[in-house]
C-alpha positions in Angstrom: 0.0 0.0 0.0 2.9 2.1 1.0 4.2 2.2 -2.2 1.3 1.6 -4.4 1.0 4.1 -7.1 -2.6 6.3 -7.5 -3.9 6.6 -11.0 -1.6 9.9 -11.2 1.2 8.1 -9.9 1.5 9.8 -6.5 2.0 7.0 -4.1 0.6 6.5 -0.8 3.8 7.1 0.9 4.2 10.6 -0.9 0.7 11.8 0.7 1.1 11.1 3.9 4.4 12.7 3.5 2.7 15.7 2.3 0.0 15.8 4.9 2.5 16.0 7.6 4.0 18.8 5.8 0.9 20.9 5.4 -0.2 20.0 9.2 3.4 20.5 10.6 2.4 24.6 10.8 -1.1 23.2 12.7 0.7 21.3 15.3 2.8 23.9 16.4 -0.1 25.9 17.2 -1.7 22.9 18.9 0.4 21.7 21.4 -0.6 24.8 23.3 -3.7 24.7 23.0 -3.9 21.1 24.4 -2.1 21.9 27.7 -4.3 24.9 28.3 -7.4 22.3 27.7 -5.0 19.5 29.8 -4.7 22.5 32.5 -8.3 23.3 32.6 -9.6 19.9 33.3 -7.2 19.6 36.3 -8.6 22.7 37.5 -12.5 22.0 37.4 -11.5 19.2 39.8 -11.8 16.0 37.5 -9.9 13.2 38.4 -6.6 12.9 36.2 -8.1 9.6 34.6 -11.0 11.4 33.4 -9.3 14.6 32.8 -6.6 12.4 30.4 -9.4 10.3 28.7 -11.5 13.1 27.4 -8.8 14.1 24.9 -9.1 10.9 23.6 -12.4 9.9 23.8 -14.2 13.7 23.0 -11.2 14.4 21.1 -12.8 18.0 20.4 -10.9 20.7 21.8 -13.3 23.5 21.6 -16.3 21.6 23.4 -13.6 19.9 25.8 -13.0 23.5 26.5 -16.8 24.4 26.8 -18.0 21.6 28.7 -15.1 22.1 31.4 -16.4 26.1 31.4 -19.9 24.8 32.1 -18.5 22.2 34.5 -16.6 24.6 36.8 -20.0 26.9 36.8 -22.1 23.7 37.9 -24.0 23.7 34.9 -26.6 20.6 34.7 -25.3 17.7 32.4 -28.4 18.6 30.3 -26.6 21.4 29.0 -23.0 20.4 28.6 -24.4 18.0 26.2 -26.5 20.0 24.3 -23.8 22.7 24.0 -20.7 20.0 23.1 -23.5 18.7 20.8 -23.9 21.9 18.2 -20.7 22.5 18.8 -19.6 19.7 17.3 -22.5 19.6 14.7 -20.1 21.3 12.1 -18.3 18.0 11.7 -21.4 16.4 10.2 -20.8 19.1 7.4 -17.4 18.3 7.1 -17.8 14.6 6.8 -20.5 15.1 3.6 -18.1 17.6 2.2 -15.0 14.8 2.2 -17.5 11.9 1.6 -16.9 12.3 -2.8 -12.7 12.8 -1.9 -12.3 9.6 0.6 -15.0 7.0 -0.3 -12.3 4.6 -1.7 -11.2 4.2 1.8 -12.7 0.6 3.0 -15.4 1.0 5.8 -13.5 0.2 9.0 -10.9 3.1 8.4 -13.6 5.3 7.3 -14.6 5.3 10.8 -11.2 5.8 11.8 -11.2 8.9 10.0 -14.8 10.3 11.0 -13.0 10.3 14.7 -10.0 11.9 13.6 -11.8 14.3 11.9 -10.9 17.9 13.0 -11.1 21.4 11.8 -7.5 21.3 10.5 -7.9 18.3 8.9 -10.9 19.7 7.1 -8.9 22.8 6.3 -6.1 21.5 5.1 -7.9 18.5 3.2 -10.6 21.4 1.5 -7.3 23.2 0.3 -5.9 20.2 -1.3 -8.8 19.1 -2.9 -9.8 22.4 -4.8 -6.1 23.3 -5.7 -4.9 19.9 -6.9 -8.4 18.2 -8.0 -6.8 15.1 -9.8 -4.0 14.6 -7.6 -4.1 10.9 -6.0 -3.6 9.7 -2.5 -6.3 12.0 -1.1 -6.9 9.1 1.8 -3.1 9.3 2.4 -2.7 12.9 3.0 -5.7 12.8 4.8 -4.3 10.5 6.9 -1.0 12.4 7.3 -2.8 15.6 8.8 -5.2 13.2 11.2 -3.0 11.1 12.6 0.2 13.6 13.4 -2.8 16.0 15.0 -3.9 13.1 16.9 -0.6 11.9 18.8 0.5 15.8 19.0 -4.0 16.9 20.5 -3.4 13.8 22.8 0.1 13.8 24.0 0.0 18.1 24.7 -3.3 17.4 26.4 -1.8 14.6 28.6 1.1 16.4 29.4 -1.3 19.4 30.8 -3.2 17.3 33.3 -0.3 15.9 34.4 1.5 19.3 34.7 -1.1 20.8 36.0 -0.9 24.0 38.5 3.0 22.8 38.1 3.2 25.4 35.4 4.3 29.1 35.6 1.3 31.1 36.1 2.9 33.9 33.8 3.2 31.3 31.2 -0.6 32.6 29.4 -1.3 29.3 27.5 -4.5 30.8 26.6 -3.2 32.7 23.7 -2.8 29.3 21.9 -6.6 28.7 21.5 -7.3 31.9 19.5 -3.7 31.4 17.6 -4.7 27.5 16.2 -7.7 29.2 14.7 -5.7 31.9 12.8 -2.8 29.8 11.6 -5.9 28.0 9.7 -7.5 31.2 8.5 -4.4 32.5 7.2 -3.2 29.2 5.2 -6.7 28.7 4.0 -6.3 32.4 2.5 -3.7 32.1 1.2 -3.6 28.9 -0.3 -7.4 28.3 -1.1 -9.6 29.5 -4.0 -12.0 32.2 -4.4 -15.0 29.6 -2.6 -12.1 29.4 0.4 -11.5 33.4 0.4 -15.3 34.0 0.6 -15.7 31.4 3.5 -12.6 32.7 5.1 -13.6 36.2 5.3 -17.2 35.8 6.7 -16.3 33.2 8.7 -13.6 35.5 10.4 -15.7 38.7 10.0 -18.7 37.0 12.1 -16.1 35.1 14.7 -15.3 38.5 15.6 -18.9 39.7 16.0 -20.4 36.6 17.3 -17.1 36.4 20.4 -19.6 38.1 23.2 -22.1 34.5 22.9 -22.2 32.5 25.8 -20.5 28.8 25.5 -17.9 29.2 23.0 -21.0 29.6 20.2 -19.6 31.9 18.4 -17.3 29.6 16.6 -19.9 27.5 15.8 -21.9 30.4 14.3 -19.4 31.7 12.4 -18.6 27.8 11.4 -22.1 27.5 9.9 -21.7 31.2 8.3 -18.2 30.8 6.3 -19.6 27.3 5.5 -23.1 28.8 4.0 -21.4 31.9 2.5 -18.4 29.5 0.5 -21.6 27.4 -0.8 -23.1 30.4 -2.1 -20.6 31.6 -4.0 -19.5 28.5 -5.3 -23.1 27.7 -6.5 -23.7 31.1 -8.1 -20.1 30.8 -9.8 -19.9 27.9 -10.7 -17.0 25.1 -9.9 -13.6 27.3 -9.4 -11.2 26.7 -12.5 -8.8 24.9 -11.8 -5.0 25.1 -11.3 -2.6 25.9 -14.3 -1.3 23.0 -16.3 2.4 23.1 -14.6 0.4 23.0 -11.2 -2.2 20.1 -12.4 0.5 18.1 -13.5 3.1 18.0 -10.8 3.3 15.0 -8.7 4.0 14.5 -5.2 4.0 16.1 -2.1 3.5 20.4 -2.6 6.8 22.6 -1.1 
């Protein structure tokens, strides 16, 4: 499989080499923002087995980091579950928008990818697709984002709860949640299409207006908004043209 040529010749090996590459950016913006989520479940007072599982069984760092706000208020279970519920509902949307790109892959590691699903992965994945639209190995670089984020979403995470009030209070992890959000925005502009650009700017534009919402919704609403708004222009211009011959051509992973 490894070394199994696509029909375009890009092998299996070269996009997952590739994902890495595009995700590498991603991960250094992450590993922040796990410890402050690591941090912040050590603080509401769960119990370090609980407080280390829910990275990896949520796996969802903005509604880990809203359920543990609505946890340390006392909020009923009732609505921790609601709100981790629509916050997550974007991925639903994300999986129907891959579904054409990663079908080939068989069933069982499907699944494996609906859990690894995350907003980078989706942004770097949506970039691929509409710059390099016949380029093969799309379940390989795929992979290559998903499963780097993983280890790097789990292992940060880990290492806050076990770190816990052990780190410098000066230290201000909390810039890192705002900061994985941007690195996306920016790559998406400036790598993505005129569908992306559209997305990107109401998405940010209404992230910045919706911030004063309770639970954290304001990503979510300005989730659904980018998402609606790139659909809109897409259907009312058409597909976007694609890349330049040189560009379509080129095999391998991207610089």
């Amino acid at each position: 499989m490894g070394g199994a040529p696509n029909g375009d010749g890009t092998t299996f090996a070269a996009g997952f080499r590739e994902g890495m590459r595009d995700a590498l950016p991603i991960m250094l913006a992450v590993t922040p923002f796990g410890l402050v989520v690591g941090v912040a479940a050590v603080e509401v007072g769960l119990p370090v087995a609980q407080a280390i599982g829910m990275s990896y069984i949520v796996y969802a760092g903005t509604a880990q980091l809203a359920a543990l706000q609505l946890i340390a208020v006392g909020s009923p279970v009732a609505v921790i579950l609601v709100t981790t519920l629509l916050l997550n509902l974007r991925f639903v949307l994300y999986s129907a928008a891959f579904a054409p790109h990663l079908r080939a892959a068989p069933g069982w590691l499907r699944v494996v990818m609906a859990f690894l699903m995350t907003d980078q992965s989706m942004a770097l994945g949506s970039q691929r697709y509409g710059r390099f639209p016949e380029r093969g190995a799309k379940v390989a670089h795929y992979l290559g984002v998903a499963v780097p984020m993983g280890v790097v979403w789990t292992t940060s995470s880990t290492l806050g709860v076990l770190l816990g009030a052990g780190l410098p209070t000066g230290l201000s992890l909390e810039f890192a949640v705002p900061l994985v959000f941007l690195t996306l925005w920016v790559v998406a502009m400036v790598r993505g299409t005129a569908p992306v650009w559209v997305a990107g700017a109401v998405a940010g534009g209404v992230a910045v207006l919706a911030r004063p919402l309770p639970f954290n919704l304001g990503l979510l609403v300005a989730a659904f908004a980018g998402i609606a708004a790139g659909l809109v222009w897409e259907t009312r211009r058409g597909p976007a043209p694609r890349p330049s011959g040189a560009a379509t051509a080129r095999r391998g992973p991207t610089p």
